[in-house]
C-alpha positions in Angstrom: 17.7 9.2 -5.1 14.9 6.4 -5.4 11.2 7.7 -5.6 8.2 5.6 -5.0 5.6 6.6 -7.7 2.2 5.5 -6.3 -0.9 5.6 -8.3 -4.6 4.5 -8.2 -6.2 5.8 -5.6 -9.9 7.6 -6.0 -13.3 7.8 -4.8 -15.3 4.2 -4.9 -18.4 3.3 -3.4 -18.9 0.7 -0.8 -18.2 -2.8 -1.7 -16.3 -1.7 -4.3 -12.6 -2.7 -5.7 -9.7 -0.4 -6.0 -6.2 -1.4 -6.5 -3.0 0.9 -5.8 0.6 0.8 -7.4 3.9 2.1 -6.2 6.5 1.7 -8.6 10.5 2.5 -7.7 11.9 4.7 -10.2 15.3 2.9 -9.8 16.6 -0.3 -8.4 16.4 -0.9 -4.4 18.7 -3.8 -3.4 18.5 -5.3 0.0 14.9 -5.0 0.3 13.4 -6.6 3.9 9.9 -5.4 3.3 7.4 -3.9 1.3 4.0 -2.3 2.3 1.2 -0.3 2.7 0.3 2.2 5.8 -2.9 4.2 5.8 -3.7 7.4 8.0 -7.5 8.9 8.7 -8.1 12.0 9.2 -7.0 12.5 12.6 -5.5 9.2 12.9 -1.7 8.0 13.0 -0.2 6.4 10.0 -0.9 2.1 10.6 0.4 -0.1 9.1 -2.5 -1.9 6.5 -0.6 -4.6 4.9 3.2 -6.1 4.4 5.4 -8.0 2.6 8.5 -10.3 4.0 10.1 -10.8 1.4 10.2 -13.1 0.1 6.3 -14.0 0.6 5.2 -13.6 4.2 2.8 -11.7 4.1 1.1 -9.6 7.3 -2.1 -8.3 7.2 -4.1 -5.4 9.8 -7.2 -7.4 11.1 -9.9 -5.1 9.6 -8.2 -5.6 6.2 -7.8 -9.6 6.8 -9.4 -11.2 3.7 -10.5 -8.6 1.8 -7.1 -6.8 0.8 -3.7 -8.3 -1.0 -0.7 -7.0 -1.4 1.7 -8.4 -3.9 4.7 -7.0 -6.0 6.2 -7.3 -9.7 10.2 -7.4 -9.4 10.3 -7.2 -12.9 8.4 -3.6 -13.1 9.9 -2.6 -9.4 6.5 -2.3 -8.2 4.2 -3.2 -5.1 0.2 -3.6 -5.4 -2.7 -3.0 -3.0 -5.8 -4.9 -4.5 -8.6 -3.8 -2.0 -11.6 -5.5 -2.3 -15.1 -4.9 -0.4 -14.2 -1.4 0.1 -16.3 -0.1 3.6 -16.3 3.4 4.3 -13.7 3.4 7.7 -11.2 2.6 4.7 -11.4 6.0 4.1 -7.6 7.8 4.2 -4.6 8.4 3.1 -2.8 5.4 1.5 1.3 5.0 1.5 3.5 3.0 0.6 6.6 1.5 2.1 9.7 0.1 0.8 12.6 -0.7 3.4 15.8 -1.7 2.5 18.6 -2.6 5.0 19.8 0.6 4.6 16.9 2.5 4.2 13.2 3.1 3.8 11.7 5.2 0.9 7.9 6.2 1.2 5.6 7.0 -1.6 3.9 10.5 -1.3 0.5 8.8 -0.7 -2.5 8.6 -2.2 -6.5 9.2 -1.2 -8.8 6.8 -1.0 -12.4 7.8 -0.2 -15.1 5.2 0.0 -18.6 6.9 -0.1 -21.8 6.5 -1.3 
């Protein structure tokens, strides 16, 4: 069974940078999309940012221009680079890998912007 290791998550202050990994311990073929969901406390899990493979990518509107996501085939792995962190970033990061098949979620990861 595939796991998605994620990593990078922490506590930065506003304005800061940050950038998460989620790396696929073993090969996923088929893959449709890869991407990143984020719940608040209190909050349902959202959608943050996505990957069409091949390069479409989808962005949530409060996220627009300040984050990326991008991937390494070669290392299996999928990358949030947040910039200008603000404090309503604040949550529970996850990532998403789906597969025609199937999706596989990483275990998540928090992210707490504060001063």
């Amino acid at each position: 069974q595939v796991q998605l290791v994620q990593s990078g998550g922490g506590l930065v202050q506003p304005g800061g940078s940050l950038r998460l990994s989620c790396t696929a311990s073993g090969s996923i073929v088929d893959i449709v999309t890869m991407g990143w969901y984020r719940q608040a406390p209190g909050q349902e899990r959202a959608s943050v940012a996505l990957l069409i493979l091949p390069e479409t990518t989808q962005y949530e509107a409060s996220v627009q221009g300040r984050f990326t996501v991008s991937r390494d085939n070669a290392k299996n792995t999928v990358y949030l680079q947040m910039n200008e962190l603000k404090p309503e970033d604040t949550a529970d990061y996850y990532c998403k890998i789906r597969a025609v098949d199937m999706g596989y979620w990483g275990k998540g990861t928090l992210v707490t912007v504060s001063s």
